[in-house]
C-alpha positions as CSV (number, residue, x, y, z in Angstrom):
1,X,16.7,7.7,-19.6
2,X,13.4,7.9,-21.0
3,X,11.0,10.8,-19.5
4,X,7.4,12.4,-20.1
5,X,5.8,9.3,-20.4
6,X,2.4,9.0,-19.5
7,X,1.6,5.4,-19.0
8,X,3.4,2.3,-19.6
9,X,2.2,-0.9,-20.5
10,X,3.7,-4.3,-19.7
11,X,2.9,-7.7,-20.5
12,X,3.9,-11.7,-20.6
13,X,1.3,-14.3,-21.5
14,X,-0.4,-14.5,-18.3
15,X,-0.7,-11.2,-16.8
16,X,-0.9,-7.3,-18.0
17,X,-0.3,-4.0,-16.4
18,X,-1.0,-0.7,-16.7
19,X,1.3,1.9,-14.8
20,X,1.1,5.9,-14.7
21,X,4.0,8.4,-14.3
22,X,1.2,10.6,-11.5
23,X,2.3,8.8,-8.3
24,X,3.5,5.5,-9.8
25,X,0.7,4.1,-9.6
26,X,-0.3,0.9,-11.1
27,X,-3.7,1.2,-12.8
28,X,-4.7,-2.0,-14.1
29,X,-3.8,-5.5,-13.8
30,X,-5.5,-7.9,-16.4
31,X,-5.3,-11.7,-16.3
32,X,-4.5,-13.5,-19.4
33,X,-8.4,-13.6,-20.7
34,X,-8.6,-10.0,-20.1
35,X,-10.0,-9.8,-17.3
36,X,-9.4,-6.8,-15.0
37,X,-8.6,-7.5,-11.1
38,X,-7.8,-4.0,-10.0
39,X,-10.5,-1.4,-8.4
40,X,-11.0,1.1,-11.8
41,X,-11.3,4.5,-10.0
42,X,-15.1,5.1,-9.5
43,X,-17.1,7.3,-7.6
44,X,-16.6,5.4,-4.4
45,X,-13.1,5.8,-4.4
46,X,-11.0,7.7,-7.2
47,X,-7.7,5.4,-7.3
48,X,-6.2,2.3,-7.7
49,X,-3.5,1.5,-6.1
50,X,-1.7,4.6,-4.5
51,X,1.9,4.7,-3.4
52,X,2.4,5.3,0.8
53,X,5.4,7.9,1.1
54,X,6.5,9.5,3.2
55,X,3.8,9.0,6.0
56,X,1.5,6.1,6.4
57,X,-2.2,7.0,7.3
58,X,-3.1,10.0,9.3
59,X,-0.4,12.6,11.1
60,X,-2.0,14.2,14.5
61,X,-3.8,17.6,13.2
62,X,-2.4,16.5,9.7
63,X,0.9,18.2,10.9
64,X,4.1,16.6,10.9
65,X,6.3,17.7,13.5
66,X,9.9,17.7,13.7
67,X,11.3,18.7,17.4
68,X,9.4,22.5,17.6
69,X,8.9,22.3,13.7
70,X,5.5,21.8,12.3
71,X,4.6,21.0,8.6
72,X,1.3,20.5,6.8
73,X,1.4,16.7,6.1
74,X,-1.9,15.3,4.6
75,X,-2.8,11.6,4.7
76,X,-0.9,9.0,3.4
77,X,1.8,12.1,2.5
78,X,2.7,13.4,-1.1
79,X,3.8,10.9,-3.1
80,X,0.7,9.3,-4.3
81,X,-0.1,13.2,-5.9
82,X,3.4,13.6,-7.5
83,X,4.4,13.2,-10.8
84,X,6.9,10.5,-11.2
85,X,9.8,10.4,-13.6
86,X,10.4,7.1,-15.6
87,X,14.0,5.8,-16.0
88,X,13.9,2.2,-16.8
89,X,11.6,0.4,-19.5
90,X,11.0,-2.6,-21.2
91,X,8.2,-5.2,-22.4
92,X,7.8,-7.2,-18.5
93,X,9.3,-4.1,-16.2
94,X,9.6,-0.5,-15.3
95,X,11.0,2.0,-12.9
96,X,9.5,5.6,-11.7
97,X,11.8,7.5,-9.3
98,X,10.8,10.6,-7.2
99,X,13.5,13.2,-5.6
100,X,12.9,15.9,-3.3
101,X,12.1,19.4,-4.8
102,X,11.7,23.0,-3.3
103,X,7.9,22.1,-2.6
104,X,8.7,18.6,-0.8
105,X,11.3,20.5,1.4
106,X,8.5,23.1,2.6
107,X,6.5,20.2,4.0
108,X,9.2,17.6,4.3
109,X,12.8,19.1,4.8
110,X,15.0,15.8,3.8
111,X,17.0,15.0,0.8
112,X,15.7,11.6,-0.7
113,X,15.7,9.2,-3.6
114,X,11.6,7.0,-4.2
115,X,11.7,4.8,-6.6
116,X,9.3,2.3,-7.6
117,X,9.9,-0.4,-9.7
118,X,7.4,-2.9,-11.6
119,X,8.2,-6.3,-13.1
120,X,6.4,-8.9,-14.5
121,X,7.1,-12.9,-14.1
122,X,4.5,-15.2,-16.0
123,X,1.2,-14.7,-13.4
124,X,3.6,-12.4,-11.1
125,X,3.2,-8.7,-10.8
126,X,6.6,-7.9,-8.2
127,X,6.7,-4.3,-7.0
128,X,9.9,-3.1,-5.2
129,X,9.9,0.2,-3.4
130,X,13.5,1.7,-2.3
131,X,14.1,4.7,-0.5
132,X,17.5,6.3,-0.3
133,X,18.8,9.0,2.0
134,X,20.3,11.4,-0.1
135,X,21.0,13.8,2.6
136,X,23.2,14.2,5.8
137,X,21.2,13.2,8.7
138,X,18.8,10.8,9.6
139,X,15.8,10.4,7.4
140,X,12.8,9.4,9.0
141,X,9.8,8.1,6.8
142,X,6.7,5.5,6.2
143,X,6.2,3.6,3.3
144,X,3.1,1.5,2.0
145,X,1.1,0.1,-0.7
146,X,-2.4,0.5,-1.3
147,X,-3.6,-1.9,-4.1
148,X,-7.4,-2.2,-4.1
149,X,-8.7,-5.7,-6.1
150,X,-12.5,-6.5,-7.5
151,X,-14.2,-7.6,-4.8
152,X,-15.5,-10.2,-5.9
153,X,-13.1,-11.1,-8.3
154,X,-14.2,-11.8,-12.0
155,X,-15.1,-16.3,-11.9
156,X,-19.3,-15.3,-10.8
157,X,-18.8,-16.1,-7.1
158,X,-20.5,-13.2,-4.9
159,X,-18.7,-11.1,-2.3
160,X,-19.6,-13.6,0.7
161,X,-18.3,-16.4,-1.0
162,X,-14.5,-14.7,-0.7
163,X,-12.8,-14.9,2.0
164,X,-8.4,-14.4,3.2
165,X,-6.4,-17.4,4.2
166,X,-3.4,-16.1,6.1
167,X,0.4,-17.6,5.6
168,X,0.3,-18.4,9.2
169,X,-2.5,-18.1,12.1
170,X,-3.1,-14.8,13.2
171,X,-3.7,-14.3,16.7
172,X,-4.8,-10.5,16.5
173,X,-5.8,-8.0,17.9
174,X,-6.7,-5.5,15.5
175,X,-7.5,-1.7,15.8
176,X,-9.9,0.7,14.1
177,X,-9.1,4.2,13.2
178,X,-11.7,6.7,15.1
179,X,-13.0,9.4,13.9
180,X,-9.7,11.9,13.1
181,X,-8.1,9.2,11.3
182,X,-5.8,8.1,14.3
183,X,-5.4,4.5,15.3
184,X,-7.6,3.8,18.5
185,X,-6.1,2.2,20.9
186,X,-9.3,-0.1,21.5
187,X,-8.2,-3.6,20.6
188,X,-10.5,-6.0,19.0
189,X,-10.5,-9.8,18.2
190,X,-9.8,-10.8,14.7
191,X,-12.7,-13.2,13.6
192,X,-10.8,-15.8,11.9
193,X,-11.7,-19.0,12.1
194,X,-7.8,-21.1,12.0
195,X,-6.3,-18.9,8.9
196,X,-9.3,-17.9,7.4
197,X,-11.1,-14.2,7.6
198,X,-14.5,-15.0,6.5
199,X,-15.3,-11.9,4.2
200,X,-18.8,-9.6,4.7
201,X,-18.9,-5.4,4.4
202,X,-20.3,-5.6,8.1
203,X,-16.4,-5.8,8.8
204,X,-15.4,-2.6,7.4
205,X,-18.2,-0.5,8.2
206,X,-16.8,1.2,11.4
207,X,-13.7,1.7,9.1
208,X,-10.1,-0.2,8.2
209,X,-8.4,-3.1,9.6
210,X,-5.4,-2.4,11.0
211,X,-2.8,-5.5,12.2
212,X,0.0,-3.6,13.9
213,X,2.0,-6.9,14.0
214,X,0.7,-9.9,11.5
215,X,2.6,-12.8,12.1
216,X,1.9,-13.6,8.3
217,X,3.9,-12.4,5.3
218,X,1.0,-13.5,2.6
219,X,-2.1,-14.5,2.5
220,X,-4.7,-15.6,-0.9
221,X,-7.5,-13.5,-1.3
222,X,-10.4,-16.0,-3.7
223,X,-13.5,-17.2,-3.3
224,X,-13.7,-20.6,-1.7
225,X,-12.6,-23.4,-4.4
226,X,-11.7,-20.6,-7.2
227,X,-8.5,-19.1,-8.7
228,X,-7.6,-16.2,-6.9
229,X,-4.9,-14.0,-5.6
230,X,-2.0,-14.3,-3.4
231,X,-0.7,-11.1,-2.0
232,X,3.0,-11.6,-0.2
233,X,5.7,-9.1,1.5
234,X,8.6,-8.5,2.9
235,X,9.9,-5.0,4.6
236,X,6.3,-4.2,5.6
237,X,5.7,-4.8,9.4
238,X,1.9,-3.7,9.1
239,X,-1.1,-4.9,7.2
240,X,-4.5,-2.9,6.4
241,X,-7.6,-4.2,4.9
242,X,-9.9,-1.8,4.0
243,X,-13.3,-0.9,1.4
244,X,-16.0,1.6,1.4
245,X,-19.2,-0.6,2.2
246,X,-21.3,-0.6,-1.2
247,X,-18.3,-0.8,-3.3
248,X,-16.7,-3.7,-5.4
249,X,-13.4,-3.2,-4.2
250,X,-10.9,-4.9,-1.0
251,X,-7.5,-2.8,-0.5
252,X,-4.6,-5.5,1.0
253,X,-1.9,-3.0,2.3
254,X,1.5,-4.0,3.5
255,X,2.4,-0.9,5.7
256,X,5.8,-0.3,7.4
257,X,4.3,2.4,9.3
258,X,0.8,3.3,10.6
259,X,-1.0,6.7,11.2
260,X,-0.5,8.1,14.7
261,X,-1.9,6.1,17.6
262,X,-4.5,8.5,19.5
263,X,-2.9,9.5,22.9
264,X,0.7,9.5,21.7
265,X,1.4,12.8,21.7
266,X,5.3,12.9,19.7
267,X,7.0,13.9,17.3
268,X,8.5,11.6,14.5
269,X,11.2,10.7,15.6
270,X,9.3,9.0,18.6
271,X,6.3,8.3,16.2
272,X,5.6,4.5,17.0
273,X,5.8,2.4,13.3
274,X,8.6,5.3,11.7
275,X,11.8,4.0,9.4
276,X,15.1,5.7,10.4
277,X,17.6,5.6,7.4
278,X,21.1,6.5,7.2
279,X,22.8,8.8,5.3
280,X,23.6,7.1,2.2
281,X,21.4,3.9,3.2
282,X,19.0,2.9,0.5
283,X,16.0,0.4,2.5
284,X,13.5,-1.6,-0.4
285,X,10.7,-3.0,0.3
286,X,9.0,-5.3,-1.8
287,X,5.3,-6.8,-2.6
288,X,4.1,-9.2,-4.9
289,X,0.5,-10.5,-6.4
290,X,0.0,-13.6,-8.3
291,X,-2.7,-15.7,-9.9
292,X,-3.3,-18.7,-8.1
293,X,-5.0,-21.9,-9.9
């Protein structure tokens, strides 16, 4: 087992990575002229790519409630802030794993096993997320990725020039989060046009884009007629798009789970979008980004 480590670094001839032991969380991702694709932290936003666990979005009053129980849970819950251990390395791969601790029980009161693994295959960046329920009872939880890419993406093309071209046609609706962070029940037509979300910052200006059921399991992100990215899933039952109007940056965000819905007032164990593991019962979840020609 190696520990302490920092950052790791992997390569193959066609892609580079950068990952960090605080949250997991990949920090770079470099094409084989250098080039960097990933969001680098700036004053519009200060991450990258931020690991989901064990809450998706926004809790009701940030509090997560258990039965009568109540526990400070802030967005997107803890993970993404915690230090990470490494146990697996080499030159293409990696693996970080989290467990619970005295301070995850006060604000989470479950036994569990994170671990988040990288790996590299020629112009493939494959990240596998597997949760384990190391406890007794049931282990209720959300998991999700974050990655935010260049937007636009390095080749000269401007930001109106990009657009998404879902796997499959995507009907819609999708939902905005209001004001507290909750999902408003409001729907709202997707403007694609076939497969294709023509994109423009107008879009996220009220805030994200939530698909509570895509009927896709990838899409490419690229400016028309220009390499780009394709971004595919499996596990994740939600998507997010999401930037901060003015910045360079579009976050693709395979959820399986979403923040509260306004007007549902549960607890999470009837919160709609929640996992339910097993004792013993390890669920992954995987996502993958490649360079497409």
């Amino acid at each position: 087992m190696t520990t302490g480590t920092d950052r790791v670094s992997l390569a193959t001839p066609k892609l580079r990575a950068e990952v960090k032991a605080d949250g997991a969380e990949l920090t770079s991702l470099r094409d084989a002229e250098g080039r960097e694709l990933l969001w680098q932290a700036g004053e519009a936003w200060p991450r990258h790519s931020p690991v989901l666990f064990p809450i998706v979005g926004r809790v009701k009053d940030d509090t997560f409630r258990l039965g009568d129980a109540r526990f400070p849970m802030g967005q997107h819950g803890f993970a993404r802030d915690s230090r990470f251990t490494l146990v697996e390395q080499d030159a293409t791969g990696c693996r970080f794993l989290l467990t619970d601790s005295e301070a995850t029980r006060a604000i989470y009161p479950f036994a569990f096993r994170f671990e988040v693994a990288y790996a590299l295959h020629g112009a493939t960046l494959g990240v596998t997320y597997a949760v384990t329920n190391a406890g007794e009872g049931t282990l209720p939880f959300s998991v999700g990725a974050h990655p935010a890419f260049r937007w636009p993406l390095p080749g000269g093309a401007g930001k109106l020039a990009h657009r998404i071209e879902f796997e499959q046609e995507e009907a819609g609706p999708f939902f905005r989060l209001n004001d507290r962070g909750l999902i408003d029940q409001t729907p709202h037509p997707l403007p694609t046009h076939g497969r294709i979300l023509g994109l423009r910052e107008d879009l996220f200006r009220p805030s994200a884009m939530i698909l509570l059921n895509p009927a896709s399991r990838r899409l490419r992100y690229a400016a028309a007629g220009a390499p780009g990215l394709e971004i595919a899933w499996q596990g994740f039952g939600q998507l997010g798009l999401w930037m901060k109007p003015g910045a360079d940056f579009l976050c693709i965000e395979p959820w399986a789970g979403h923040a509260d819905i306004d007007g549902y007032d549960v607890d999470v164990w009837s919160k709609p979008g929640m996992e339910m593991l097993n004792a013993g019962e390890t669920r992954r979840f995987t996502w993958r980004v490649s360079i497409t020609e």
